[in-house]
LOMI-843064 format. One record per residue (C-alpha): residue number from 1; x, y, z. Coordinates in nm, 3 decimals, decimal comma. Example, Ala and Ser with C-alpha at 12.3 -4.5 7.8 and 13.67 -1.06 7.14 Angstrom:
// residues 2
+-----+---------+---------+---------+
| pos |       x |       y |       z |
+-----+---------+---------+---------+
|   1 |   1,230 |  -0,450 |   0,780 |
|   2 |   1,367 |  -0,106 |   0,714 |
+-----+---------+---------+---------+
***
This chain:
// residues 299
+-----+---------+---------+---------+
| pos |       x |       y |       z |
+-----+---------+---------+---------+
|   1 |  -0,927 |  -2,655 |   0,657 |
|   2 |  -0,674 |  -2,813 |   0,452 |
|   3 |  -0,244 |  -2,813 |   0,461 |
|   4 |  -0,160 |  -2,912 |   0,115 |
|   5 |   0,228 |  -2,933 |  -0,051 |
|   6 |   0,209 |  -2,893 |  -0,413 |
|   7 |  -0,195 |  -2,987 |  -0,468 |
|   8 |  -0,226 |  -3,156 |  -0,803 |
|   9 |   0,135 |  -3,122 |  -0,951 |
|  10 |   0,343 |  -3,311 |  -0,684 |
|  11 |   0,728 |  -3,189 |  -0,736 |
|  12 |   0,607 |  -3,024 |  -1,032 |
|  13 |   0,906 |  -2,807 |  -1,185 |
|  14 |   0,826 |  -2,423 |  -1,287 |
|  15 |   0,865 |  -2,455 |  -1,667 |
|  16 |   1,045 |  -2,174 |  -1,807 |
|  17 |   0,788 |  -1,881 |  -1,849 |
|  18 |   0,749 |  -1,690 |  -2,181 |
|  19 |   0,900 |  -1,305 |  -2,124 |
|  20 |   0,830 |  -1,156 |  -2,466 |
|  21 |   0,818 |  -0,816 |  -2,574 |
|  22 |   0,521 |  -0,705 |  -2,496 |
|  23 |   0,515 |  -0,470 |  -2,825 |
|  24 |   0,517 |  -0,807 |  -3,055 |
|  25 |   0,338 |  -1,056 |  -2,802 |
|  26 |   0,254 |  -1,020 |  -2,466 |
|  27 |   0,330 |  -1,256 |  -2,178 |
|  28 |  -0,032 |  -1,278 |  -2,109 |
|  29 |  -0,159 |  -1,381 |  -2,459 |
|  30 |   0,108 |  -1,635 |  -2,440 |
|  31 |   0,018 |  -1,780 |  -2,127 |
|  32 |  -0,333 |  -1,761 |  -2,273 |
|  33 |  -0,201 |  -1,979 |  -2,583 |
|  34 |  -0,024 |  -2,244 |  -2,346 |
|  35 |  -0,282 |  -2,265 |  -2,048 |
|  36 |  -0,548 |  -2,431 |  -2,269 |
|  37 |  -0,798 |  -2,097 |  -2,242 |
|  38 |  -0,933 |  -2,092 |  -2,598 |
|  39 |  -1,242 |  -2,089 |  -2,451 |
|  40 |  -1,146 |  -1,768 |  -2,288 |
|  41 |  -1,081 |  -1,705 |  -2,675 |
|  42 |  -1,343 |  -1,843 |  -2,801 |
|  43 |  -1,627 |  -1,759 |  -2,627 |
|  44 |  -1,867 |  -1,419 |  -2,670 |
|  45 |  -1,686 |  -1,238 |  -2,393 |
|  46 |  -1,780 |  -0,851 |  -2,373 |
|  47 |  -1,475 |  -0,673 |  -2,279 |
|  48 |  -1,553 |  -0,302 |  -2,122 |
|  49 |  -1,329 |   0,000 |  -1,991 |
|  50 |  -1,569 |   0,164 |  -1,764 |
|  51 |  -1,494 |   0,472 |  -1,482 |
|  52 |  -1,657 |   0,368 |  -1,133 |
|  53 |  -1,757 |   0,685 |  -0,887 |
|  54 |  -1,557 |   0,573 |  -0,533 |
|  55 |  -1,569 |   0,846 |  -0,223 |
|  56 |  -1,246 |   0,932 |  -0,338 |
|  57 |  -1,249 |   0,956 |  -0,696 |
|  58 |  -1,315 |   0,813 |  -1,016 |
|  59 |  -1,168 |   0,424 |  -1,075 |
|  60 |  -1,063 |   0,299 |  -1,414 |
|  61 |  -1,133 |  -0,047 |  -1,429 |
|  62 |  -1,224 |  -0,338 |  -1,698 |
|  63 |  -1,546 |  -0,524 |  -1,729 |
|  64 |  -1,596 |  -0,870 |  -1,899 |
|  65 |  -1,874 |  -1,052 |  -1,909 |
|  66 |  -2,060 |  -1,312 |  -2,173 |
|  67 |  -2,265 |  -1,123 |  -2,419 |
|  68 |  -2,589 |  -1,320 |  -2,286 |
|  69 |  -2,744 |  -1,354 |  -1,916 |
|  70 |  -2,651 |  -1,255 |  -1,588 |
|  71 |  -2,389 |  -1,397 |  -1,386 |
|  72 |  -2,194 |  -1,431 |  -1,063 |
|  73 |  -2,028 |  -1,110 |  -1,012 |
|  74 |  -1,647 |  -1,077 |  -0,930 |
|  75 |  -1,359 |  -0,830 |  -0,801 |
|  76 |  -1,034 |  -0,884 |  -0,887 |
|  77 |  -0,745 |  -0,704 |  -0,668 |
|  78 |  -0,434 |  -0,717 |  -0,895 |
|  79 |  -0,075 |  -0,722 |  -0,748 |
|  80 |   0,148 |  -0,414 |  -0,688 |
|  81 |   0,173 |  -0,375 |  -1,071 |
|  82 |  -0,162 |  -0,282 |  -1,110 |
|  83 |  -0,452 |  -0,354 |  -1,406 |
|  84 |  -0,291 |  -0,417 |  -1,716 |
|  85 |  -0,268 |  -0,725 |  -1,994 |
|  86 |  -0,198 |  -1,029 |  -1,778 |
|  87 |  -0,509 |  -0,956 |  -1,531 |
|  88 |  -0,718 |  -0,803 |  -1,834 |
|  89 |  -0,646 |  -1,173 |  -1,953 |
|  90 |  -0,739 |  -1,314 |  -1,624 |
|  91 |  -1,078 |  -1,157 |  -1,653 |
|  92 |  -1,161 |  -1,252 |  -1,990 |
|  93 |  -1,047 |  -1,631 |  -1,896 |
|  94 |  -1,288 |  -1,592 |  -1,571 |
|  95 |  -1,506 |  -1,459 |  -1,765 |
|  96 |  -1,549 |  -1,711 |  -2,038 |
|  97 |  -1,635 |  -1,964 |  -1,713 |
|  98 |  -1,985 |  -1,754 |  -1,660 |
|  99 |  -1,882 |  -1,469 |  -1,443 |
| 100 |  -1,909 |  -1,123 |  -1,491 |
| 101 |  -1,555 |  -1,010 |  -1,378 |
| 102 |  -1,467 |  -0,592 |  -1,257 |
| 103 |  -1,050 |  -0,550 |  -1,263 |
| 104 |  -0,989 |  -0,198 |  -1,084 |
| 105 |  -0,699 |  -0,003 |  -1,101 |
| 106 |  -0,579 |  -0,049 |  -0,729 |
| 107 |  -0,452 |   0,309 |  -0,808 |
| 108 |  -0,673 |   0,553 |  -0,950 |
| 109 |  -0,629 |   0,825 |  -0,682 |
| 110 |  -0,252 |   0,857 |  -0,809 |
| 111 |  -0,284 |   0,770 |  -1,196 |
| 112 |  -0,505 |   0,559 |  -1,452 |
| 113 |  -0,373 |   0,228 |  -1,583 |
| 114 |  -0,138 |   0,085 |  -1,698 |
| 115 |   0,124 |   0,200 |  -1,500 |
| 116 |   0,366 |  -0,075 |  -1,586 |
| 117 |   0,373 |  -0,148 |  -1,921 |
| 118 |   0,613 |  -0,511 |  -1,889 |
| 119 |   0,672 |  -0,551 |  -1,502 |
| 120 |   0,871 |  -0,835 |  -1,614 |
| 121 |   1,167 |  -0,583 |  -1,635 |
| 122 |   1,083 |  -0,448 |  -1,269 |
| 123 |   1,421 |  -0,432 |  -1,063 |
| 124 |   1,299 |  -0,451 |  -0,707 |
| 125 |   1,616 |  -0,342 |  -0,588 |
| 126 |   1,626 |  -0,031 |  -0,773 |
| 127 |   1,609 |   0,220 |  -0,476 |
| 128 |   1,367 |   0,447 |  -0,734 |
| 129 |   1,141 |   0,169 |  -0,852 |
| 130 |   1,088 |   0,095 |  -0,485 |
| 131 |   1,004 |   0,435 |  -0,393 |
| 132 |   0,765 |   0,462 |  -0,706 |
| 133 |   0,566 |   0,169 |  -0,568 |
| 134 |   0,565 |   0,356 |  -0,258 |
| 135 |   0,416 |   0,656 |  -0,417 |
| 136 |   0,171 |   0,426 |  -0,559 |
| 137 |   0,060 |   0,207 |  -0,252 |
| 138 |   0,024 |   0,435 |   0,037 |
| 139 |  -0,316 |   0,647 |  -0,067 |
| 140 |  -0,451 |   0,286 |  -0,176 |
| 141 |  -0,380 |   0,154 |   0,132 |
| 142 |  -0,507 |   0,418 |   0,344 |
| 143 |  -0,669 |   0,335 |   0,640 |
| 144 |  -1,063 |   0,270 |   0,542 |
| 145 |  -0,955 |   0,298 |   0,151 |
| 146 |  -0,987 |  -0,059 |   0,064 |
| 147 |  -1,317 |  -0,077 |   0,241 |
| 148 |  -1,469 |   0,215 |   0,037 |
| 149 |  -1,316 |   0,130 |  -0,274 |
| 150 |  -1,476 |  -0,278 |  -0,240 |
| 151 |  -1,758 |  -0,115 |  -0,146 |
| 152 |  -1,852 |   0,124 |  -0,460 |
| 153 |  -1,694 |  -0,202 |  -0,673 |
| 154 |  -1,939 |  -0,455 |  -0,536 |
| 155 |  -2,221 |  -0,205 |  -0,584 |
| 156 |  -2,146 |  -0,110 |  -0,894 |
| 157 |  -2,140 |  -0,492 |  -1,029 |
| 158 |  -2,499 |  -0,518 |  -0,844 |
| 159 |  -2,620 |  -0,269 |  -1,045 |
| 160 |  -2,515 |  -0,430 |  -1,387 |
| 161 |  -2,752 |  -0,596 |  -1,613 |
| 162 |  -2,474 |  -0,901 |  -1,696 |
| 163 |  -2,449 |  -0,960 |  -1,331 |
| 164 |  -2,656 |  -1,199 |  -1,121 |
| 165 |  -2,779 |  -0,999 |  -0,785 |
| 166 |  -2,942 |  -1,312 |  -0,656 |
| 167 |  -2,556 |  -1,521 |  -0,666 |
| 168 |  -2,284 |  -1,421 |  -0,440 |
| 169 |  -2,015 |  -1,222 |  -0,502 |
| 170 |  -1,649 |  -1,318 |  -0,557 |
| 171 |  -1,358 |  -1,219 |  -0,508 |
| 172 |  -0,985 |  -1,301 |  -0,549 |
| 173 |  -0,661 |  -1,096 |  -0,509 |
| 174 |  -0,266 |  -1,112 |  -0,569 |
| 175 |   0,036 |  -1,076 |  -0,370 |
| 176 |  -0,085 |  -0,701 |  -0,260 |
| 177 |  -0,396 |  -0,777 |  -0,363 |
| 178 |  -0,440 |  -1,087 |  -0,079 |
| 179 |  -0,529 |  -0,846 |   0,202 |
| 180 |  -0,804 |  -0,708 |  -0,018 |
| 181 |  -0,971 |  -1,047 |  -0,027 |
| 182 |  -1,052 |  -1,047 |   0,335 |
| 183 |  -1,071 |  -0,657 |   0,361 |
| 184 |  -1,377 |  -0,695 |   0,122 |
| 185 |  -1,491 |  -1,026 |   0,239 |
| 186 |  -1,527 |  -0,805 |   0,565 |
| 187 |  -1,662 |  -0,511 |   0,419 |
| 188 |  -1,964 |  -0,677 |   0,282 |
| 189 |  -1,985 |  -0,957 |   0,452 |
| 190 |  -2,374 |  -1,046 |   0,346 |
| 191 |  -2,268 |  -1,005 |  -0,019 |
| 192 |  -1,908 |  -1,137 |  -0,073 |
| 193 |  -1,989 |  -1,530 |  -0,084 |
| 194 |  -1,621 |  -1,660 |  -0,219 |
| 195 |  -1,292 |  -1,485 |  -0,125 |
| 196 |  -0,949 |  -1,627 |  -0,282 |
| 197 |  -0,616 |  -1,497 |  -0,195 |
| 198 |  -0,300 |  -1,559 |  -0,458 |
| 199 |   0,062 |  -1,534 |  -0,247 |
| 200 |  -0,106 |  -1,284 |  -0,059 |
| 201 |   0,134 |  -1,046 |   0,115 |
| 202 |   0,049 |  -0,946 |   0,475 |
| 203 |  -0,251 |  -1,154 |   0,497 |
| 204 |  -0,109 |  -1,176 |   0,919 |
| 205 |   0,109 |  -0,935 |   1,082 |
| 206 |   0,168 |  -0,791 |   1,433 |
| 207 |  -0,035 |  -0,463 |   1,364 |
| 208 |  -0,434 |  -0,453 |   1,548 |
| 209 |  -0,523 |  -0,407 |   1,162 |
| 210 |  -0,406 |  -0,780 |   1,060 |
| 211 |  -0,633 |  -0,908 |   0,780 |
| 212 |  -0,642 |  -1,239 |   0,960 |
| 213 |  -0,847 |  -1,057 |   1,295 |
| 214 |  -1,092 |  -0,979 |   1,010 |
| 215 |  -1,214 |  -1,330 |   1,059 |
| 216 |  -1,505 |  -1,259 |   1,257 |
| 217 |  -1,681 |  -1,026 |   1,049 |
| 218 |  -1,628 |  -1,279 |   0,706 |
| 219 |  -1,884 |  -1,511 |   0,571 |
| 220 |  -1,749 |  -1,612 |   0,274 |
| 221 |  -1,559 |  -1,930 |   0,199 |
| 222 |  -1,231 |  -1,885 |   0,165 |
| 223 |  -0,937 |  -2,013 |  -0,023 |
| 224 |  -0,578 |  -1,910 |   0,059 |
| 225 |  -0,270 |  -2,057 |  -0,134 |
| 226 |   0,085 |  -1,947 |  -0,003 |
| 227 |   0,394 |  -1,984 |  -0,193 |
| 228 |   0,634 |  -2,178 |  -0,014 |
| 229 |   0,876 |  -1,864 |  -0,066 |
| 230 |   0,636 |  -1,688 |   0,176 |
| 231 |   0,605 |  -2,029 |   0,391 |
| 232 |   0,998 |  -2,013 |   0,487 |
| 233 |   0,996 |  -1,635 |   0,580 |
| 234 |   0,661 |  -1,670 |   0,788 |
| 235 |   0,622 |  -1,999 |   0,890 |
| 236 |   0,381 |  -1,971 |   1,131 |
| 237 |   0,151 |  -1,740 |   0,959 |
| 238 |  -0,073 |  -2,060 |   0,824 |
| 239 |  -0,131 |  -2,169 |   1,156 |
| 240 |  -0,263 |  -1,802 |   1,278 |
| 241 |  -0,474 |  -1,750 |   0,934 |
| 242 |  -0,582 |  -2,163 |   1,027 |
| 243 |  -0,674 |  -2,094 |   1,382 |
| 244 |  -0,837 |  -1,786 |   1,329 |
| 245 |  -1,125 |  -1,873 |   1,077 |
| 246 |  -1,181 |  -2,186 |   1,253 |
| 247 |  -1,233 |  -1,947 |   1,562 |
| 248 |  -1,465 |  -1,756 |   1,372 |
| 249 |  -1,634 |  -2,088 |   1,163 |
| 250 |  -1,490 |  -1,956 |   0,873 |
| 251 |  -1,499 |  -2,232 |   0,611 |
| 252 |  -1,161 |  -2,192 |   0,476 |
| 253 |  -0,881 |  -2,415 |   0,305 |
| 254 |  -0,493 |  -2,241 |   0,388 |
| 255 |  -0,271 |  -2,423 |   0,110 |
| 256 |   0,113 |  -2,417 |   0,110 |
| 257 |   0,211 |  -2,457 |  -0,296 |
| 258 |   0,527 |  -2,648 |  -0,227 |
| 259 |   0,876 |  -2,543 |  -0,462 |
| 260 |   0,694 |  -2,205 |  -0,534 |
| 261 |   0,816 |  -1,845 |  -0,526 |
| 262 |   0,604 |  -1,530 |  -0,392 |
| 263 |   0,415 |  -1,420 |  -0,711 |
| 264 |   0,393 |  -1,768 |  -0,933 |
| 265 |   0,062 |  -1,767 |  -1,048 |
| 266 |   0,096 |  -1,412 |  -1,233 |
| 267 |   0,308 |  -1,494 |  -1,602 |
| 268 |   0,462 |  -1,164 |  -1,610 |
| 269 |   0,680 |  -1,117 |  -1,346 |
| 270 |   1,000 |  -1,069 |  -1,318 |
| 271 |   1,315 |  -1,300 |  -1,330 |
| 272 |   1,442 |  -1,390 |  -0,989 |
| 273 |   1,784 |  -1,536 |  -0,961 |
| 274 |   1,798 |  -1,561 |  -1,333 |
| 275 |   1,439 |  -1,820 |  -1,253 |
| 276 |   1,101 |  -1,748 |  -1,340 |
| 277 |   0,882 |  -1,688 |  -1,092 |
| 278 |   0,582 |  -1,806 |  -1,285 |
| 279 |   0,500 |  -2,135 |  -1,248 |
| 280 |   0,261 |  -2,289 |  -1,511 |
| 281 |   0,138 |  -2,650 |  -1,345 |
| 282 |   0,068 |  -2,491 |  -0,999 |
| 283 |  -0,066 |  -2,171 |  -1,137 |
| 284 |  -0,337 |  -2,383 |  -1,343 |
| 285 |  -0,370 |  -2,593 |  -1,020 |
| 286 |  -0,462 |  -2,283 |  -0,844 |
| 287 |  -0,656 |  -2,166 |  -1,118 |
| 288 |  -0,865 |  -2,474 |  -1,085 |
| 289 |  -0,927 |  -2,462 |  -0,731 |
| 290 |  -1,027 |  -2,112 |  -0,760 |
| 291 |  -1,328 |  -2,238 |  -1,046 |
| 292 |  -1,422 |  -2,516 |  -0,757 |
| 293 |  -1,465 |  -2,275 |  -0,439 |
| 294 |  -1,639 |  -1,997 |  -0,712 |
| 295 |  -1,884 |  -2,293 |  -0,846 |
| 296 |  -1,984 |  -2,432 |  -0,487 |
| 297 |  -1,982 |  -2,115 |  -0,301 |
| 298 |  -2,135 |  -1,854 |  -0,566 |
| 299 |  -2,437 |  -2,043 |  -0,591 |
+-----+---------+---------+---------+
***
C-alpha cells in the first residue's frame, strides 16, 4: 500500500473550473471538452435510461456501454447530489475505455433523478438545503440498504448482453458514494474485483458499522484517494483504512492528493471560499489511476 502527496501533478494548482449555466452548457460537457475525452465523444457509446427492480423499489439509473461486445461491468455511486450530467458524463467517458458502466440514482426510494439540476449553486450552510439532503440520505443509507441496492445493481449488469460475466466487476464511488465502494466490495465479495473510492466521506469512523472493519469480507483491489481537506480533519484515518486491509491482505493503495479540497475530482461543485473545488490535473491523475487498477484487476 502506497502514501502518495499529489501523484503525478506535484504542487499542481486547481485551475479555475468552468461553472456555466447549465441551460446553455453544462459543467460536465465542458470538463468533457478540456479533459481530452473525445474519445468518450467519439466513440459508439450506447447511452440507456433503464428502471432496475431493488427489494425496495424501482431504481432509475443510466446505462452506457459500446455498441459492440461485452465488457467489464461497473457501478458507479455518485456523491450526495445524486445521478445527473457530470456522472452521466463520467459513464460515457468510462465507457468509451471498454466498460459497460450502471449510474443509479442513490435515491430512488425518495424521488427519480435529477434532483439537483446545477449543485454548483448548493449553499451547504443553508439550514434547508441541509435538511433536504437529510431527507434524501437517510432511507439510502438505511441499515442493509446499500447492500441490497449493490446487490440487484451487480446482478442486473450480469444479466446484460454488453457486459462480460466472465471479468470482474467494478466499482467506484464519490464523497458519499466512498462507503459504497467497500459496502459493495463486501456485499459481493466473489464478484466485485476493483473497488475505487473518490474523497470518500466516512470511509472510518467510531461506529461497529465502519466501512474500514469491512476489510475482511473484501476481495477486490482497492484504490482510495483522500483529499488533503479530509487528511487535516482526520488525520489518522489513512493509517486505520492502511492497517486494516493489510490485516485482512487486502491489496490496496490509500493516496493522500496533496493541496486538494473534499470533492475535487467532481467539475460541478460548488465554490468554496470564492475557490473551486474542482481540480483538473489531480482529477485526471485520479482518473488515470482509476483506468490502471480497472485494467489489471478486471481481468
Amino acid at each position: 500500500m502506497k502514501d502518495h502527496e499529489n501523484p503525478g501533478q506535484p504542487n499542481a494548482p486547481s485551475p479555475d473550473a468552468s461553472r456555466r449555466e447549465f441551460v446553455a452548457l453544462s459543467a460536465a460537457a465542458v470538463w468533457m471538452a478540456a479533459t481530452g475525452s473525445a474519445k468518450a465523444a467519439a466513440a459508439d457509446v450506447v447511452a440507456t435510461d433503464v428502471d432496475i427492480a431493488t427489494p425496495d423499489g424501482t431504481c432509475d439509473a443510466a446505462f452506457f456501454h459500446l455498441s459492440t461486445g461485452s465488457h467489464p461491468g461497473v457501478v458507479v455511486w455518485t456523491d450526495v447530489f445524486g445521478l445527473r450530467t457530470t456522472f452521466r458524463e463520467f459513464g460515457r467517458r468510462l465507457a468509451a475505455e471498454g466498460y459497460a458502466v450502471l449510474v443509479p440514482n442513490p435515491f430512488y426510494r425518495t424521488s427519480k433523478a435529477p434532483l439537483f439540476d446545477d449543485p454548483s449553486k448548493f449553499d451547504f450552510g443553508n439550514p434547508d438545503n441541509r435538511a433536504k439532503l437529510q431527507a434524501l440520505t437517510a432511507p439510502a443509507m438505511a441499515p442493509g440498504a446499500v447492500e441490497k441496492d449493490a446487490t440487484a445493481y451487480v446482478n442486473w449488469l450480469d444479466s446484460q448482453r454488453s457486459v462480460n460475466k466472465h471479468k470482474k466487476i467494478g466499482t467506484q464511488g464519490y464523497c458519499m458514494g466512498g462507503p459504497l465502494v467497500l459496502r459493495t466490495a463486501a456485499a459481493m465479495p466473489q464478484r466485485v474485483g476493483a473497488g475505487a473510492s473518490f474523497h470518500g466521506g466516512g470511509l472510518v469512523t467510531d461506529m461497529p458499522d465502519s466501512p474500514h472493519l469491512l476489510a475482511p469480507k473484501i476481495k477486490a483491489q482497492l484504490y482510495i484517494a483522500i483529499a488533503a481537506s479530509d487528511d487535516e480533519k482526520q488525520p489518522e484515518a489513512k493509517d486505520k483504512l492502511k492497517a486494516a486491509f493489510s490485516a485482512a491482505k487486502v491489496k490496496a493503495d490509500v493516496v493522500v492528493f496533496g493541496g486538494t479540497q473534499h470533492g475535487w475530482c467532481v467539475p460541478d461543485m460548488p465554490m468554496q471560499m470564492g475557490k473551486p473545488i474542482y481540480d483538473k490535473a489531480n482529477a485526471e491523475a485520479a482518473w488515470s489511476n482509476l483506468l490502471v487498477l480497472y485494467k489489471s484487476a478486471l481481468a
